[in-house]
Every structure is written in C-alpha cells, then in structure tokens.
C-alpha positions as CSV (number, residue, x, y, z in Angstrom):
1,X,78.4,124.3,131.9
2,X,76.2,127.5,131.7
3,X,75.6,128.1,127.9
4,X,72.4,129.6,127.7
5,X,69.6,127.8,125.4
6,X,66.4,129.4,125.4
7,X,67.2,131.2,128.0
8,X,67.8,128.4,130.3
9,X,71.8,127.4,131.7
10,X,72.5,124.2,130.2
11,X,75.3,121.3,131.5
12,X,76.7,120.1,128.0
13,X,77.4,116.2,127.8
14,X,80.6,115.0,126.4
15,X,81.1,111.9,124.6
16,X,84.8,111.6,125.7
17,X,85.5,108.9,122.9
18,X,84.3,110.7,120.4
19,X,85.0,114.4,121.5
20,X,81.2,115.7,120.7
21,X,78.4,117.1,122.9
22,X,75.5,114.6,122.7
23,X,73.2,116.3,125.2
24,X,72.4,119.6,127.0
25,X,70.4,119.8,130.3
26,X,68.9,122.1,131.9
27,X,69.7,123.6,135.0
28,X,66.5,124.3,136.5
29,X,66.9,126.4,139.9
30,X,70.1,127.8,139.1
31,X,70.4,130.5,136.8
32,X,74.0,131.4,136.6
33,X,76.3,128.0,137.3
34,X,79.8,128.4,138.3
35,X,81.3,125.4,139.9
36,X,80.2,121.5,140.1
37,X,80.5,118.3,141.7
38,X,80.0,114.3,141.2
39,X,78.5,111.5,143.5
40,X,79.8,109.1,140.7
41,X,78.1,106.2,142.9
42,X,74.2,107.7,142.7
43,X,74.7,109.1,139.9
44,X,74.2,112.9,140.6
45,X,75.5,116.3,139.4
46,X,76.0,119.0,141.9
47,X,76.0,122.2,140.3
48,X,76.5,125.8,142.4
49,X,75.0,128.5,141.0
50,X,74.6,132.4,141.8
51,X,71.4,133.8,141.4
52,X,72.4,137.4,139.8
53,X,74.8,138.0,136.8
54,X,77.9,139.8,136.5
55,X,76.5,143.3,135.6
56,X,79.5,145.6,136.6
57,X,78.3,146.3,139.9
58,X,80.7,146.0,142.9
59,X,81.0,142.2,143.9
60,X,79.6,140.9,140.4
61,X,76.9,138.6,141.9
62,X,79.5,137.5,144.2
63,X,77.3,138.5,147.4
64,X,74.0,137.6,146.6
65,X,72.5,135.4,148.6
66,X,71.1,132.5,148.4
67,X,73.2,130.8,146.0
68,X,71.8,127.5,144.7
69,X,72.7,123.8,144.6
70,X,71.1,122.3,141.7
71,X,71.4,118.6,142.3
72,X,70.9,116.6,138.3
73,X,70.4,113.1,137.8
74,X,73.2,111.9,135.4
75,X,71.5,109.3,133.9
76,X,68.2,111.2,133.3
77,X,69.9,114.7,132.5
78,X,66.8,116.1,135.2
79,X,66.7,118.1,137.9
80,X,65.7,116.2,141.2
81,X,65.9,119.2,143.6
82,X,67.0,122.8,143.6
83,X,68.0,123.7,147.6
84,X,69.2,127.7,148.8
85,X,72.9,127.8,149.0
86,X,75.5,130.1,150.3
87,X,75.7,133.2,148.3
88,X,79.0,133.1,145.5
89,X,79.3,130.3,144.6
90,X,82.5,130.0,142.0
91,X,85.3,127.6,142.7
92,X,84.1,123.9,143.7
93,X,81.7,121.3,145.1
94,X,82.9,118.3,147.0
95,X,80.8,115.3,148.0
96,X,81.9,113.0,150.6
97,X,81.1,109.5,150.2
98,X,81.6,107.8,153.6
99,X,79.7,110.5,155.0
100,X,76.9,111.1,151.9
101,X,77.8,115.2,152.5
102,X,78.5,118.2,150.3
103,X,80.5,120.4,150.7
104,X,79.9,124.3,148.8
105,X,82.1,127.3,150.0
106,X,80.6,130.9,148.9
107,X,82.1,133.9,149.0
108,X,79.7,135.4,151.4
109,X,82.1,134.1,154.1
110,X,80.7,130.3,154.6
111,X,80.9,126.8,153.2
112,X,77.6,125.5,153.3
113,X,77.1,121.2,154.5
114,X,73.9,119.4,152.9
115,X,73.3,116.1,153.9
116,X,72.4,113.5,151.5
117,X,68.2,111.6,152.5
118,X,68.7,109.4,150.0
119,X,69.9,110.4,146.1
120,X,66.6,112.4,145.6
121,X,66.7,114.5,148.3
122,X,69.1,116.5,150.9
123,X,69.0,118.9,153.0
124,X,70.6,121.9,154.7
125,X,72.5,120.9,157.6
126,X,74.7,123.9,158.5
127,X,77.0,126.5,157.3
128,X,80.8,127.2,158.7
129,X,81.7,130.0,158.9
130,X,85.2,130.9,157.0
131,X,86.2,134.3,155.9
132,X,85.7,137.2,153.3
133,X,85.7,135.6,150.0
134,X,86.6,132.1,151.0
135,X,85.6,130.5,147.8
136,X,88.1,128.2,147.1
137,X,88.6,125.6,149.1
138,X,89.4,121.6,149.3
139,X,87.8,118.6,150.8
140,X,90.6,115.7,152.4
141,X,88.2,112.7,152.9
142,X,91.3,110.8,154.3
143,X,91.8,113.5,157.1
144,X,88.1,114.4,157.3
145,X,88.9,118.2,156.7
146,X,87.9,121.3,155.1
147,X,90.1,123.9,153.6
148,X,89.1,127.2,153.2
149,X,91.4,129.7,151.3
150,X,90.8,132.9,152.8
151,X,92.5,136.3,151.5
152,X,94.8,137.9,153.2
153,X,93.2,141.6,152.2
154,X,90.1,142.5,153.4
155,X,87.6,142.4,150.8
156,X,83.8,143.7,151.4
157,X,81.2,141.2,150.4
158,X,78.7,141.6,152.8
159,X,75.7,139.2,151.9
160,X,72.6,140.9,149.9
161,X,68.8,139.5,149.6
162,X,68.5,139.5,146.1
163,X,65.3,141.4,146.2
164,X,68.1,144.6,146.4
C-alpha cells in the first residue's frame, strides 16, 4: 500500500496462491496511506491516509489535519468515497460488523467513528477524544470496546490546517 504510480498511491493486489501482484489501484483522496481495514462482507477497503508527507519537519505529517478515509471497492479496485478523517493516521482501521462502524485513531488526540449508509456511502458520526499521539489502538467487538494506547510522555502534536 502507498507505491506511487504516476504520481498517484496505489493498494497492490496479491494473488496469495501464486505470490504476484495482479493489480494496482488507486487511492484517489488519500495521498499518503498508512494503515487499512476490511468489511470482508461488502467488499470494501478502508484505507487512512495523511494528507502531508514526511519532510523532516517536527511531527512528520503526523498533525495535519484532516486525515482521510478512502473507502475502495474490492471487487472493482475503485474509489466509492473519500470522507475528512482525524489527522495521523498510522497504525490501524477497524470495522465493526454488528454495528456497520469504523473505527480510525489519529494522532491528533482522537479516534474518529463513521457510520456505514449503505456500502457506498458513510458518514462522520463523531470523534473520541483519547490522548497525544494515540495512534495505536484495538477494536474488541465481543466487549464492545475501544482501546486507545496513549504515551506516557507528553508529546506535542497539536492539530494543523493543512493550508500552514
């Protein structure tokens, strides 16, 4: 996920059985991917993505915001809607089933919640706050719980419009 072809992020598609890349999609919306997730059932990709690079400034792209959630149809290989994130998105993406929600923690301080319409289109439904650099996290369907690994050392990321 994220080579660059023609200037575009690409997700590569393996054949497992035969251990060769037999497709490359765009990622349309999300300039710099860093983490994904699966709705085996509807067939879609969820990819978080940053929208600045890693240029050796403080942060590294961490605290831009928005992020964005690119959400690909894997049967297609196309985009079918690009929605504003939380900013820093790195570690993972977790959709729910029973519930049709996803789950994308950023490391400006919040996991953001969309809400599955139907597999075409979702929407925004909140973000939790968590802590400084909270990017890794995990989803516990059974227990209906969100994890958020927060530093213990204070870390400044406060969130930047990425017009700055």
């Amino acid at each position: 996920m994220g080579d660059i072809i023609d200037g575009e992020s690409h997700v590569a598609v393996v054949d497992l059985e035969k251990r060769t890349v037999v497709a490359q999609w765009p990622i349309t919306g999300g300039p710099i991917p860093h983490t994904a997730g699966l709705d085996p059932i509807h067939h879609r990709l969820f990819v978080g993505s940053r929208i600045k690079p890693h240029t050796g400034e403080f942060g590294g792209g961490h605290q831009y915001e928005p992020g964005k959630l690119v959400v690909i149809n894997t049967e297609t290989g196309k985009v079918v809607q690009a929605l504003d994130n939380v900013g820093g998105a790195d570690d993972s993406v977790y959709y729910d089933a029973a519930t049709e929600r996803i789950y994308c923690p950023g490391t400006t301080g919040t996991v953001a919640v969309f809400q599955e319409i139907d597999p075409d289109h979702f929407e925004l439904v909140g973000r939790v706050p968590t802590g400084a650099v909270a990017k890794s996290g995990l989803w516990v369907a059974e227990w209906k719980r969100y994890y958020a690994a927060v530093p213990q050392h204070f870390v400044l990321t406060a969130p930047m419009d990425q017009k700055t």
